[in-house]
N, C-alpha and C positions, 0 to 999 in steps of 0.2 A: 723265698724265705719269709718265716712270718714274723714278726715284730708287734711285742704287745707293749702297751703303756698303760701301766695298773692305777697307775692314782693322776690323770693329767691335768686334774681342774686348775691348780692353783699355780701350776707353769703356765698355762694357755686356756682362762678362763672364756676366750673369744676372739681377741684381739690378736692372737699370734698364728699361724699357720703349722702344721702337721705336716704339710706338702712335701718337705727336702726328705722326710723320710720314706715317704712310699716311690721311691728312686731307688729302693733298693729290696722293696718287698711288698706282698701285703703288710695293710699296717689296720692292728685293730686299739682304737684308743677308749680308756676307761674313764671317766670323771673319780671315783672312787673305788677301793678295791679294799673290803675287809678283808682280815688276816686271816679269817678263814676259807677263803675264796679266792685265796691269790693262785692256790694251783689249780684251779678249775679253769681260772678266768686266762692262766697263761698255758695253759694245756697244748700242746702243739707246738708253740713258739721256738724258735732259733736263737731270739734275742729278747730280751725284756729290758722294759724301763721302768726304773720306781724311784717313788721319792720318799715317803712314810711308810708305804705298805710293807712290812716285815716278808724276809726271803729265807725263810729259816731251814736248818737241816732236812727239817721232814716236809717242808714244801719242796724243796730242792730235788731229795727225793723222787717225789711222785714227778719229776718233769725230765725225763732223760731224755729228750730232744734238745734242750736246752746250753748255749754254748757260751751265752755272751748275756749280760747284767751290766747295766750302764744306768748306776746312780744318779739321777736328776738334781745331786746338790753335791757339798764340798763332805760332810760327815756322810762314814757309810755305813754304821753300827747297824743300821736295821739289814743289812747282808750277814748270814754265817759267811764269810771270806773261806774260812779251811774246810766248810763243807764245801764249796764252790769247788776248790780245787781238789778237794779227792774227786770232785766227777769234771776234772778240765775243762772249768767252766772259766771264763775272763770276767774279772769283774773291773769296771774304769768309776773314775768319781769324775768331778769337776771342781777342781780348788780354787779358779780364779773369778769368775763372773761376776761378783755381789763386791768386791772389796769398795769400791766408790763410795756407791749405793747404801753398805752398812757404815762405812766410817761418817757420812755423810750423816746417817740418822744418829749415833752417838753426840752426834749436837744437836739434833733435834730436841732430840729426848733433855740433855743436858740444859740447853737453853731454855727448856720452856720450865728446868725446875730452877734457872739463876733469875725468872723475869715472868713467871707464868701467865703468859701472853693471851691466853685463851681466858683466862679469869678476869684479867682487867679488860679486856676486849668484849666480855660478855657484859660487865658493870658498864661501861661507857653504852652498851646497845639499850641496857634496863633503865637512862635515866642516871646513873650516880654522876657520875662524870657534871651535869649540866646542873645540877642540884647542887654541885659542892660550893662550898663557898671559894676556894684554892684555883688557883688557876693548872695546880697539877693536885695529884694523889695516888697513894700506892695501896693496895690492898694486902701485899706481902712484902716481905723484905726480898730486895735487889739484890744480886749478888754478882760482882766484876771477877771475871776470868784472869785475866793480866796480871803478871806477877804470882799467881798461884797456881799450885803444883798437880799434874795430870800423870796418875801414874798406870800405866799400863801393865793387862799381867797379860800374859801371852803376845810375842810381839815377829808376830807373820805379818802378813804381806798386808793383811785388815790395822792390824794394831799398829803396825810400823807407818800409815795412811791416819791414822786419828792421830798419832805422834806429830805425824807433821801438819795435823792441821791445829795441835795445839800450840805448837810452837809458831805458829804464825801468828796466834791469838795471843802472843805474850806470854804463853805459859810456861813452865820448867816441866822437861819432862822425865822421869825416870820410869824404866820398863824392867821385869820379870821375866824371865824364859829361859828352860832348860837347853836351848840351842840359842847361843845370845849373838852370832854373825856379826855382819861388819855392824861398825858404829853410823849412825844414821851422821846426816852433816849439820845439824844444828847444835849452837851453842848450847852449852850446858846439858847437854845430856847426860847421864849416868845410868849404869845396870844397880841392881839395889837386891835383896835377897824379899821372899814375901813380905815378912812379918815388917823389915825396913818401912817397903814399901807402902802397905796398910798406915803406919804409924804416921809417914811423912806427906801422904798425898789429902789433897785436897775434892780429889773426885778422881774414884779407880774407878776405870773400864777393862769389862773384863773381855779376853779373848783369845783364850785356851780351849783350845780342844776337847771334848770328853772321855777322861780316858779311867780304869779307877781309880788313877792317881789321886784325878782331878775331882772328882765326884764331891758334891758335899766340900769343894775346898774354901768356902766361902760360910763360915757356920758360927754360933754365940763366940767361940774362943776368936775367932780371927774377927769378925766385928768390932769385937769390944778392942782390937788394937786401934780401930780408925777415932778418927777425930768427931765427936759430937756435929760438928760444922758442916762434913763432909759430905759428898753423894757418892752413891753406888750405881755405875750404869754396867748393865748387863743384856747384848745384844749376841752372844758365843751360843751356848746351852744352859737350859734352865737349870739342868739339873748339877750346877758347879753350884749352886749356891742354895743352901739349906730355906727353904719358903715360909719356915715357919719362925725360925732364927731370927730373918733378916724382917720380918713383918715384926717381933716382937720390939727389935732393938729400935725400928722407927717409933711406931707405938712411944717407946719409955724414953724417947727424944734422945737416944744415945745415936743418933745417927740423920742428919738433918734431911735428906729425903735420897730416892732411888725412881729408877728409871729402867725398866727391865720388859724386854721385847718377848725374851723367852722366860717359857715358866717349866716346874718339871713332870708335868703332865701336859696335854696340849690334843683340844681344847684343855683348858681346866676345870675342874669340880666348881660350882659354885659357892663352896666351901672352902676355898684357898683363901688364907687369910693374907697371902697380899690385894685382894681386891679389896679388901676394905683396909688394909694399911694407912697411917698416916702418910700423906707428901709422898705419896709413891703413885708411880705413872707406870701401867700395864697395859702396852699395845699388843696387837693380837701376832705376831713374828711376820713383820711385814718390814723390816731393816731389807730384806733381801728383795724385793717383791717393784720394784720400779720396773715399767715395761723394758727400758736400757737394759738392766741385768738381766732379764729374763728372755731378752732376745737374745743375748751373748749367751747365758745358759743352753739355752736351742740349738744356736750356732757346733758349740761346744759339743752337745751331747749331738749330734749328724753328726760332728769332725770326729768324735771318739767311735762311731760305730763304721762311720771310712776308713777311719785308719786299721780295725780291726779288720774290716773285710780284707781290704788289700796287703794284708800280712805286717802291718808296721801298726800295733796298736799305741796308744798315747794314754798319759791318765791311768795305767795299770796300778789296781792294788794287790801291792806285793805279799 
């Protein structure tokens, strides 16, 4: 069997091994795979693996050898799913891998816009610090988590994981989700409707899915409900939150700063005006990307193409 990997740089830039896969085939791996190239490049193949590279109907198409698609991450919009299956093809995702690893960075992000740690870390390297007259000083204002409100909009296995590390931190937390499940075990929790939500929180994270429910659900109307005070942290999809919207309302200080991994091009135009945004933090979508997650991701994607071989697949999108 062959086994292609259209895009593997950025799961296995070096540090991780390919090996558990060629136990079950030739295996040819790709660093990058433009979308016009992905059916040349997996020509032949039994099985494929992609993580950005687009699978689209008329790639699908041209590759009727093709039986099995195993998504290298939790979203799988870049697969036609229904062209998949008119030609009985399995397509598996991976939902769980990254959830630590992103809840983990939603503080990251978060905390360096309550204490911007790198600012005053760089003042203390340039001299201020030793020049002041103060035995302390601040360059921006402080800002204490405890006692203020973390409201989450999407609340799966990632959001329901920032939940609880808000509420360790002192925080209240109220969450959003069209499937609202059991109630998590910390005090004071509540379910809340969006617009609630927006209005009462003190820093929304978001982490909803991309669906077109969701698209753009983050835009001038829904801003303007949050608090002047507030942050926006967005580690889900870029494209839930309107780029031009959310840079404007920083900009005219209607929103006191954000923190956002994804944007909704990727790379971005150097023309997005969240780069130059007021108090806004733009990392390159690296919430997921700690070698821990991305060995469990590998782990994951070998256990989804075992269980496909031996007739009991795992991870099916339905």
């Amino acid at each position: 069997m062959k086994i292609v990997v259209l895009d593997g740089y950025c799961l296995n830039p070096g540090d991780l091994s390919w090996d558990a896969l060629r136990e079950f085939g030739e295996v040819e791996v790709f660093d990058r795979t433009p979308a016009a190239e992905a059916a040349a490049h997996a020509h032949g193949a039994a099985a494929v693996l992609t993580n950005k590279t687009p699978l689209t109907a008329d790639t699908l198409a041209r590759l009727p050898e093709l039986k099995y698609i195993g998504v290298l991450a939790t979203g799988y919009n870049v697969v036609d799913v229904e062209a998949a299956r008119r030609q009985l093809i399995t397509v598996t995702n991976i939902p769980t891998y990254g959830t630590a690893s992103v809840a983990q960075f939603v503080f990251a992000l978060l905390l360096e816009l309550c204490h911007n740690v790198k600012l005053h870390s760089d003042a203390v390297r340039a001299g201020e610090w030793s020049r002041n007259a103060d035995w302390s000083f601040w360059k921006s204002p402080l800002v204490e988590l405890a006692g203020k409100t973390m409201g989450v909009v999407g609340f799966g296995r990632i959001g329901r994981s920032v939940g609880r590390i808000a509420d360790a931190m002192g925080m209240r937390v109220i969450a959003n989700d069209t499937y609202q499940g059991d109630l998590p075990a910390y005090e004071g929790f509540r379910w809340a409707p969006l617009d609630q939500l927006l209005r009462e929180s003190d820093v929304v994270s978001l982490h909803s899915p991309l669906f077109p429910e969701t698209q753009g659900m983050i835009h001038a109307g829904t801003l303007a409900l949050m608090k002047p005070s507030a942050f926006l942290i967005n580690t889900s999809r870029g494209p839930l939150v309107v780029d031009r919207d959310l840079a404007d309302a920083l900009n005219a200080g209607r929103l006191a700063g954000a923190g956002v991994d994804v944007l909704s091009m990727e790379p971005p135009a150097e023309t997005n005006p969240l780069l130059a945004a007021r108090n806004c933090l733009v990392t390159p979508h690296i919430a997921w990307a700690t070698r821990e997650a991305r060995s469990r991701l590998m782990d994951l994607a070998v256990g989804n193409i075992s269980g496909w071989l031996g007739g009991n697949p795992r991870n099916v999108i339905k």
